[in-house]
C-alpha positions as CSV (number, residue, x, y, z in Angstrom):
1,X,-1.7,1.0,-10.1
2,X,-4.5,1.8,-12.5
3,X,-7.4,3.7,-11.1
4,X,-7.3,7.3,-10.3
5,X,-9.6,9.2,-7.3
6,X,-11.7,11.5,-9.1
7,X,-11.5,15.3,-8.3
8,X,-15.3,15.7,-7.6
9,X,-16.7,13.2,-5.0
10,X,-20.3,12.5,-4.6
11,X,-20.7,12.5,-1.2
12,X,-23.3,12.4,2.0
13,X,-23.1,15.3,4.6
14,X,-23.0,13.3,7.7
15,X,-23.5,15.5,11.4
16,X,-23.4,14.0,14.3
17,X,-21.4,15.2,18.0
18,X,-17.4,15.5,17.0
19,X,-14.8,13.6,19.0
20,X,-11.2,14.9,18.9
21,X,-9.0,14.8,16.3
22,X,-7.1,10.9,15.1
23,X,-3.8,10.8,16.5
24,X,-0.6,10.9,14.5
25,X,-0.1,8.5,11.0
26,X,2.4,7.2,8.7
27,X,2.5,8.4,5.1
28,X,4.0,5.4,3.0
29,X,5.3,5.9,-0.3
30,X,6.1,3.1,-2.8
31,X,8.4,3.8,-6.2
32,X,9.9,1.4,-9.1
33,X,12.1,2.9,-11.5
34,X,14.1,6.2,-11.5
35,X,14.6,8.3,-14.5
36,X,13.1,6.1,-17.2
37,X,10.8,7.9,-19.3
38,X,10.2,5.0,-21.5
39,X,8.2,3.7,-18.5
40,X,6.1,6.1,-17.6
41,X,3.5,4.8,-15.2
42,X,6.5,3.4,-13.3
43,X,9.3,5.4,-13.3
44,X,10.0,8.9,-11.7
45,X,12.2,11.8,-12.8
46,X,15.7,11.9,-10.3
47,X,14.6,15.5,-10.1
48,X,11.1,14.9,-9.1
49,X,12.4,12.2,-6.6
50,X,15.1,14.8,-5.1
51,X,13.1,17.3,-4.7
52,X,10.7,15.3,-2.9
53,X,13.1,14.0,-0.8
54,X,14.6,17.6,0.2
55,X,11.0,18.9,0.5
56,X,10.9,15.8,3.7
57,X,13.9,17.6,5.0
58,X,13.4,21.2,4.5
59,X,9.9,20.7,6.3
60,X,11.0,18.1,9.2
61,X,9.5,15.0,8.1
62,X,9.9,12.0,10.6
63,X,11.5,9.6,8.0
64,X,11.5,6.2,9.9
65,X,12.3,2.6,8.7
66,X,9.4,0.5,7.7
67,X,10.9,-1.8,10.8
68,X,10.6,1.2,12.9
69,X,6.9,1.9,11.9
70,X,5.8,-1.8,12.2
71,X,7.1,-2.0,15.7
72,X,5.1,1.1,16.9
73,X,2.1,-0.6,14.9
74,X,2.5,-3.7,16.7
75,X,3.1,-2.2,20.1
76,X,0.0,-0.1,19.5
77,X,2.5,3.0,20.6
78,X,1.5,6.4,19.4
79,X,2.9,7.1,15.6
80,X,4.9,11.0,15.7
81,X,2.9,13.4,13.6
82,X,4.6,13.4,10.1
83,X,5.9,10.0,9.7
84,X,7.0,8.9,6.0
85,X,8.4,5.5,5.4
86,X,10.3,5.2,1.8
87,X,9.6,2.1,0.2
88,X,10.8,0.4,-3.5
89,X,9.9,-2.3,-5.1
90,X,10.8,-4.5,-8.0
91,X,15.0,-4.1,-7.4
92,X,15.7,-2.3,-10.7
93,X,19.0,-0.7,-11.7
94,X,18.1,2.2,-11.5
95,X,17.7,1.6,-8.1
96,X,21.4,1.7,-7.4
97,X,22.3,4.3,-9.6
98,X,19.7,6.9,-9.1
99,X,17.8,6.5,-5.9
100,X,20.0,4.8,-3.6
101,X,23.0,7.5,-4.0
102,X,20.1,10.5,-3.1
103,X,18.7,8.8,-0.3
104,X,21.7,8.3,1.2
105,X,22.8,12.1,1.0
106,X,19.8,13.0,2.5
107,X,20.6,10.3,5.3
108,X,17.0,9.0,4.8
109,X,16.1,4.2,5.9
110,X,14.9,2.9,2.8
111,X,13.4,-1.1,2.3
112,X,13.6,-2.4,-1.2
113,X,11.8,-5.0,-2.2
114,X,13.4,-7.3,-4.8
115,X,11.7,-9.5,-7.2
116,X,13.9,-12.9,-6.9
117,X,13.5,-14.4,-10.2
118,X,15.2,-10.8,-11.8
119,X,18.2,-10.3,-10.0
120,X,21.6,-11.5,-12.0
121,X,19.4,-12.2,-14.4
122,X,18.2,-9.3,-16.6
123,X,20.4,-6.6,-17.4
124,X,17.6,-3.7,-15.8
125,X,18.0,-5.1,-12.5
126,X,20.5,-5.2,-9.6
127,X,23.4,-7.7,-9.2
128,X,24.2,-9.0,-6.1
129,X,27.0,-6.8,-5.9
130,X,24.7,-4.0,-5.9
131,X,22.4,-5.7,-3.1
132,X,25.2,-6.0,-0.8
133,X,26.9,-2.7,-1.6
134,X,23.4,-1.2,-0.8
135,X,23.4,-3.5,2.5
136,X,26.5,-1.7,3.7
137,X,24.4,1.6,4.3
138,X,22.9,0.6,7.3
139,X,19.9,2.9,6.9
140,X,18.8,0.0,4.3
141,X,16.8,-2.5,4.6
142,X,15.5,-5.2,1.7
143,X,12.3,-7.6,1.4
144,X,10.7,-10.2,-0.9
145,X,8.9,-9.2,-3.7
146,X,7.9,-12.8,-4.8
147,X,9.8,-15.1,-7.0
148,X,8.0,-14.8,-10.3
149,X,6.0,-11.7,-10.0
150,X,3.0,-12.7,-11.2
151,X,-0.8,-11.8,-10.5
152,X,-0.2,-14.7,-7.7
153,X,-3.6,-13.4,-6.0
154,X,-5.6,-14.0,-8.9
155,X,-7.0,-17.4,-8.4
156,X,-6.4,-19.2,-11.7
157,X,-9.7,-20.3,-13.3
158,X,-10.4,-24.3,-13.3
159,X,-7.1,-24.3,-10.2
160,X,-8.7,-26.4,-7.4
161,X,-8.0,-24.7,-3.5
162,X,-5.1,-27.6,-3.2
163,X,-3.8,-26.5,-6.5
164,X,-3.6,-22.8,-5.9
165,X,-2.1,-22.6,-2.5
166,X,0.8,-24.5,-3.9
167,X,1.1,-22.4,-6.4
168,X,1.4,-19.9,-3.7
169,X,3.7,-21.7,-1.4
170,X,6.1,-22.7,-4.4
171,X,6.5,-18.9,-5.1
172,X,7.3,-18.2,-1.9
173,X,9.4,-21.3,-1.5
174,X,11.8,-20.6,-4.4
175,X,11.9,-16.9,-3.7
176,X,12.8,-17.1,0.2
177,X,15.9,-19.3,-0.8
178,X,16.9,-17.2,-3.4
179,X,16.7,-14.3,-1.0
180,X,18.5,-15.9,1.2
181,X,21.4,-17.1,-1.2
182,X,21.8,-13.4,-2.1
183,X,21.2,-11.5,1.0
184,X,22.7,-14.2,3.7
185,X,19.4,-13.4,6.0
186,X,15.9,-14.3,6.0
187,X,13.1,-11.8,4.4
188,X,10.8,-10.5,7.1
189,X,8.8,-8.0,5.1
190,X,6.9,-9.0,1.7
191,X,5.5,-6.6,-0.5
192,X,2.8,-8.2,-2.9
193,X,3.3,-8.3,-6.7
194,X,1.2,-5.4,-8.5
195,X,-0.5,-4.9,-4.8
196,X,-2.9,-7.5,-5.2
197,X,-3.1,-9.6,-2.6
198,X,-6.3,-12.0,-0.7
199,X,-6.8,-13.9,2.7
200,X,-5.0,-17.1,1.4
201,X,-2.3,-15.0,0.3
202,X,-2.1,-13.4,3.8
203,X,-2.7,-16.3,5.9
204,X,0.7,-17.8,3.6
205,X,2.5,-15.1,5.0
206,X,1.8,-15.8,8.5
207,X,2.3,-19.2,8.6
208,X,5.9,-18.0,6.9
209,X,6.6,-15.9,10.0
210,X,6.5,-12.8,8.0
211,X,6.6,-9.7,10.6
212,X,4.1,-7.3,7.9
213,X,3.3,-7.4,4.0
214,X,2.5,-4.3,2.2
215,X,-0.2,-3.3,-0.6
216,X,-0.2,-0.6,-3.0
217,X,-4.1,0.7,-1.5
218,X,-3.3,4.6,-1.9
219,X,-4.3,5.5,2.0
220,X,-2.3,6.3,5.1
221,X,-1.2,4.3,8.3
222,X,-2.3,4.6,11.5
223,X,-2.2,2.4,14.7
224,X,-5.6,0.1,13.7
225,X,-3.9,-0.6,10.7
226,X,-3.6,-4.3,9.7
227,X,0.3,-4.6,9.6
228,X,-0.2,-7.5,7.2
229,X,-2.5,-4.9,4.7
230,X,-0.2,-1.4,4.9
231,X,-1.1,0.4,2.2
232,X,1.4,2.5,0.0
233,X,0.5,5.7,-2.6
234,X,2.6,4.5,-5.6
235,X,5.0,7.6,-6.2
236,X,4.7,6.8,-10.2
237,X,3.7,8.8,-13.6
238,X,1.0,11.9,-12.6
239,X,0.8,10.7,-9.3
240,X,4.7,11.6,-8.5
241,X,4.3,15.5,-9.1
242,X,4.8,17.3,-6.2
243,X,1.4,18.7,-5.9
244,X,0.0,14.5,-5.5
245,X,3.2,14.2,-3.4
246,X,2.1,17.4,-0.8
247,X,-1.7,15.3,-1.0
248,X,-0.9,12.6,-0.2
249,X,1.1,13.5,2.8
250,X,-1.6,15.6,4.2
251,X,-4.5,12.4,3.7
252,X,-5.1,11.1,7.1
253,X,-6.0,7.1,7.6
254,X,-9.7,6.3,8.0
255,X,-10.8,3.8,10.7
256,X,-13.0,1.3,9.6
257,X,-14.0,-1.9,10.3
258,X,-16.5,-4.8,10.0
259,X,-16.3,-3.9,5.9
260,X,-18.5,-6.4,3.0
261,X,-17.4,-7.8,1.5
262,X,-14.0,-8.8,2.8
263,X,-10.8,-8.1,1.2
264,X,-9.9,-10.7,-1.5
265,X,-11.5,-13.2,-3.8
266,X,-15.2,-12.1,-4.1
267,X,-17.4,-14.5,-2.9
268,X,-20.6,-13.3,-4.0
269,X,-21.2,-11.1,-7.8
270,X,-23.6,-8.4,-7.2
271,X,-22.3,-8.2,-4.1
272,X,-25.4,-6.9,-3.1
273,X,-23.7,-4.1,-1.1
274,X,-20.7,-2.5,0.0
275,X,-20.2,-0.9,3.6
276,X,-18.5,-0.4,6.7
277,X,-18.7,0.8,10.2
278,X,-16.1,4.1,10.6
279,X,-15.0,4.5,14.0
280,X,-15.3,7.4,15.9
281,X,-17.8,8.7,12.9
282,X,-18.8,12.3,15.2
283,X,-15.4,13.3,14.0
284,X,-15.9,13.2,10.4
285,X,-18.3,14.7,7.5
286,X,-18.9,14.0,4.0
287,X,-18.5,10.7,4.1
288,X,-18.6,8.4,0.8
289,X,-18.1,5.3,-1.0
290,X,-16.0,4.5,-4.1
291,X,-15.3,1.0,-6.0
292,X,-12.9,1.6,-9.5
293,X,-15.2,-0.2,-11.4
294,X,-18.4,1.9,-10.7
295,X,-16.9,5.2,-9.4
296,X,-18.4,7.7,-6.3
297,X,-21.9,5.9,-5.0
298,X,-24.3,7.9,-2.4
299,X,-24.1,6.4,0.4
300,X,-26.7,5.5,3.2
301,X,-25.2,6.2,7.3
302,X,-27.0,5.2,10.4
303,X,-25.8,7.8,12.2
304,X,-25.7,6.0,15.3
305,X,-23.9,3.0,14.5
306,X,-21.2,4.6,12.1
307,X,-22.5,2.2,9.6
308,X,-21.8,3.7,6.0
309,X,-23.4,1.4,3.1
310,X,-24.2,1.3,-0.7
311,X,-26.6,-1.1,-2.6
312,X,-24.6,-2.3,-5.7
313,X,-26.9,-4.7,-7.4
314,X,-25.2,-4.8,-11.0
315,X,-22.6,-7.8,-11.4
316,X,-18.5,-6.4,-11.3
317,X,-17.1,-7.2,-14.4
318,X,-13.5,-6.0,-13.3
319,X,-11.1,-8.7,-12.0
320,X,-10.0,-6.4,-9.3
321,X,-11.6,-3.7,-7.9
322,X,-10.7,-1.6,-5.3
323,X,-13.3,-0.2,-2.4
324,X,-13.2,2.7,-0.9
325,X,-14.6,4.9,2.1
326,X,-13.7,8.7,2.4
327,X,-14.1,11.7,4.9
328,X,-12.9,15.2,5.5
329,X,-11.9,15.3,9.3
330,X,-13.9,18.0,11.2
331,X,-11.1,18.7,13.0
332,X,-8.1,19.3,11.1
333,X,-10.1,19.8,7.5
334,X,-8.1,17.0,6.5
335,X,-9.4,14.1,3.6
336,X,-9.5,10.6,5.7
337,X,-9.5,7.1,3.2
338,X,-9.6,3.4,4.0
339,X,-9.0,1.4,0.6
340,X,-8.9,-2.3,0.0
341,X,-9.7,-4.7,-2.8
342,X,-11.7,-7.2,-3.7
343,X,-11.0,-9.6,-6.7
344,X,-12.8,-11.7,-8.7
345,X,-12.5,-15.6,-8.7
């Protein structure tokens, strides 16, 4: 993941009545590769990733299985204050060598997601054999991570509709089977390559009977979230320090809805504005907007309606962009994001 959130944030004061405090969240993390310094926006430091994990259970972290968090999601039950959910993706080596044998000291679920075409394959990855020795700790659980790994949500230019959801459905085909040849069960989760994902892509993985499918949008989980949208921070390069780690643990989800444009292929370039509605908006201040492409934009808020927009009348040149709305919580002090992306056709 590419862009970074600015340390100074142009933002609106926004007073209105407060409300009480969000209930609890879920604090999903996302990693790749351990202890490979030759890949540094993708790997992390064994030492970095232990002593994150020992800092979740020095300070009591509720370290649940992404199964565990989808259910309370889907049951719309309440999520316990300081839930984490370890996720990795990509099903390299160094999965099984350095990460698995840590998290299971620490006794701590863990879903890998394996990019199909890789395994057996290329000597940086896991066998089978490693897959099914993993499968044995019963804290584990795995998912797909497409077949080829490719930008699949990037609608190729000149690809007709037909043409490009069965390029989709081919993917998904080929890595489901493989998936299943290797694993013996059926893949219930999917994590989207390079976290890019759009509505065809989505409405793909419900048709498949996929229980969730999870991003890489750096923002916390709470019970509105879309269970087919969960977003991830992507434990990786500066953002795996502990200071980003502590951050990120202590960013509460925003609640937002009725959001232009929609999440996916971008419809209309200018835009001709970005906003949302925030729900519950007496219990938040300094409220803002962000896209990558254009950084921190002043926002306009009805104050009544919760209604947070920007005019953004220059054409996005970027083929993916991520949007943004930020908070601080009156309340707890806390920052509060919602983050999704839009991409160019």
């Amino acid at each position: 993941m590419r862009f970074t959130i600015p340390v100074v944030l142009i933002l609106l004061l926004f007073i209105s009545p407060g409300y009480a405090a969000e209930t609890g969240y879920a604090t999903v993390f996302v990693y790749h590769k351990f202890d490979e310094p030759e890949s540094p926006s993708t790997s992390i430091a064994t030492e970095e990733f232990q002593a994150q994990l020992r800092y979740l259970k020095n300070n009591q972290y509720n370290v649940v299985s992404l199964p565990e968090l989808v259910a309370l999601i889907r049951d719309k039950a309440d999520i316990p204050p300081k839930t984490v959910v370890i996720t990795i993706d990509d099903g390299y080596k160094s999965v099984y060598t350095h990460a698995f044998p840590l998290l299971k000291k620490y006794g701590f679920p863990f879903t890998v997601f394996l990019y199909m075409e890789a395994l057996d394959r290329y000597p940086d990855f896991m066998t089978s054999g490693d897959i099914l020795d993993i499968m044995k700790y019963k804290k584990a659980t795995f998912g797909n991570h497409s077949y080829s790994h490719q930008r699949l949500a990037r609608w190729p230019e000149g690809m007709s509709r037909k043409e490009y959801l069965q390029l989709l459905e081919d993917d998904l085909t080929r890595s489901q089977e493989r998936f299943k040849k290797i694993l013996g069960i059926r893949p219930e989760f999917y994590a989207f390559p390079y976290g890019e994902y759009n509505q065809e892509f989505v409405s793909l993985l419900k048709k498949h009977g996929y229980t969730a499918s999870l991003t890489q949008d750096p923002a916390s989980t709470g019970v509105p979230t879309d269970i087919y949208l969960l977003p991830r921070y992507a434990s990786v390069g500066s953002w795996a320090k502990m200071d980003k780690f502590k951050e990120f643990l202590l960013t509460e989800p925003l609640n937002v809805d009725n959001v232009y444009p929609p999440y996916g292929i971008l419809e209309k370039n200018p835009p001709g504005r970005i906003e949302g509605r925030i729900i519950n908006p007496g219990n938040y201040k300094n409220l803002g907007i962000y896209v990558s492409e254009l950084g921190w934009i002043r926002p306009e808020v009805d104050k009544e309606s919760g209604m947070v927009t920007a005019k953004i009348t220059e054409k996005l040149n970027r083929k993916v962009n991520r949007i943004g709305f930020t908070a601080i919580n009156r309340e707890t002090g806390r920052e509060s994001t919602y983050f999704y992306m839009i991409i160019l056709k």
